[in-house]
N, C-alpha and C positions, 0 to 999 in steps of 0.2 A: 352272672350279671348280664342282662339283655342290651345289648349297642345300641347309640343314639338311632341308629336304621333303624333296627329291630324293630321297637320301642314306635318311631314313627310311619309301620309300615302303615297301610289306609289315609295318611295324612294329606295331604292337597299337595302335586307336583309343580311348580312352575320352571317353563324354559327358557333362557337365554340365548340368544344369539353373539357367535361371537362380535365383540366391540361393546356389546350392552354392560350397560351398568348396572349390577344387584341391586349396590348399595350405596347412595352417597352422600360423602361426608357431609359435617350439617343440616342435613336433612335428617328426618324422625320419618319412621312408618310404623315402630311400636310392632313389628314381627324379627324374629327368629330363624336363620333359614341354616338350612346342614346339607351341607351337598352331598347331590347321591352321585353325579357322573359328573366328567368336564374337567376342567381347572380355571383357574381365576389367579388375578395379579390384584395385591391390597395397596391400596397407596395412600401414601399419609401425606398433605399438604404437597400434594404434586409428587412426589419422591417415593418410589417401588421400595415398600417395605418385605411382600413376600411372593410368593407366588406358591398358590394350593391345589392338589390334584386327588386328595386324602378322600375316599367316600367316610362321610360322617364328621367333618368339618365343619364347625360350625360359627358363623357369621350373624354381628348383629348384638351378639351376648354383650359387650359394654354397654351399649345404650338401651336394652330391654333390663337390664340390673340396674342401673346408674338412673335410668328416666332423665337421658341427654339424648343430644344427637348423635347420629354417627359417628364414630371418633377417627375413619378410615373410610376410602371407596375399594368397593371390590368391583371388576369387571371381568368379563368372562374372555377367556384366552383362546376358548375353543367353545361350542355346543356346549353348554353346561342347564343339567339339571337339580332344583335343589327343591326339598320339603319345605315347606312353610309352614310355622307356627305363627297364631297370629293372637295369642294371648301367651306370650313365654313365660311371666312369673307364676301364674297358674299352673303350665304344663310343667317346670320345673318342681311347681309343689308337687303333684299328682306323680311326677316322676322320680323319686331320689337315686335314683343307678343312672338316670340323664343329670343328675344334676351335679351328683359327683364326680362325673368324667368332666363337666364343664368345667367345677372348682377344681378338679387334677390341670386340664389345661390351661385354666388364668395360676392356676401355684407353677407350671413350667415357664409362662411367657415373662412372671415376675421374677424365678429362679435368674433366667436367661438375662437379662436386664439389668439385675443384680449384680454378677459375673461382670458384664461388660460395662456396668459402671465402677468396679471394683478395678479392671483392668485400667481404663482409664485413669481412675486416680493413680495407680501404681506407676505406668509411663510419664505421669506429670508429675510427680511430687517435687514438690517447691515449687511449683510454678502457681505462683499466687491468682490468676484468671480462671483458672479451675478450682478455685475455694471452693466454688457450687458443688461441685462434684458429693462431697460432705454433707452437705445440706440436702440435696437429692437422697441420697442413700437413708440418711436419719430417719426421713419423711417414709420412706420407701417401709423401711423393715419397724417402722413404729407409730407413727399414726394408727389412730385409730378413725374408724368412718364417724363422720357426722351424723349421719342417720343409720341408726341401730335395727335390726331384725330384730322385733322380739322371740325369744327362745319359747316353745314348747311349750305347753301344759307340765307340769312336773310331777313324775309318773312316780315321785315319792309318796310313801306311805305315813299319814298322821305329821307326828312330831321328829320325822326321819328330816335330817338335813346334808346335802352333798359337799364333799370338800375337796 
């Protein structure tokens, strides 16, 4: 299976300078970007969520999937350069080995979340202010999306039905 690099070599490079902002929050630009060099700090509502240095990292993926804003700022810690995709649900169609490292990576950042919402509950039990914690998690491992992808053509034959 060919890497998100791979996959986007010939693709448009853009650079940042260290201090620059990729990405920010609330803001829409409707692109995709995967860092090829550099690192970047992500921050959620002022608060340093991570910090990425991974070539083939990729930035943007909630709100090119979601059609929201940015859910995070990424800014560049050093020199950083990234590919840009500038129609992602397209490239994601045309690419399924890109797109399933992405749905590998949002199933890690959910796993991770998970975990630390699950520890949470455990260090509070009984502490009635963390009821949420509950209601989080519910939502988390069972909701279903409001708006559906519809599935494939169905490469079933005749009166063949899947179960």
């Amino acid at each position: 299976m060919p890497s998100v690099l791979e996959v986007l070599r010939g693709y448009p490079v853009r650079s940042y300078a260290v201090g620059e902002a990729v990405l920010t929050q609330g803001e829409r630009t409707g692109l995709l970007y995967v860092l090829v060099s550099g690192a970047v700090v992500v921050m959620k509502d002022d608060v340093e969520v991570a910090r990425v240095s991974d070539p083939g990292a990729i930035f943007g993926d909630l709100s090119a999937l979601l059609d929201v804003p940015h859910t995070a700022s990424v800014c560049a810690l050093r020199e950083s350069a990234f590919h840009v995709v500038a129609e992602p649900r397209a490239f994601l169609n045309q690419h399924p080995a890109v797109c399933l490292q992405l749905c590998e990576l949002l199933a890690r950042r959910l796993d991770s979340l998970n975990k630390y919402l699950v520890d949470v509950k455990q260090q509070f039990t009984g502490d009635g202010h963390l009821g949420m914690v509950d209601d989080v998690l519910d939502t988390l491992m069972h909701r279903q999306p409001r708006k559906r992808v519809p599935p494939k053509p169905s490469s079933l034959a005749g009166d063949e039905v899947a179960h």
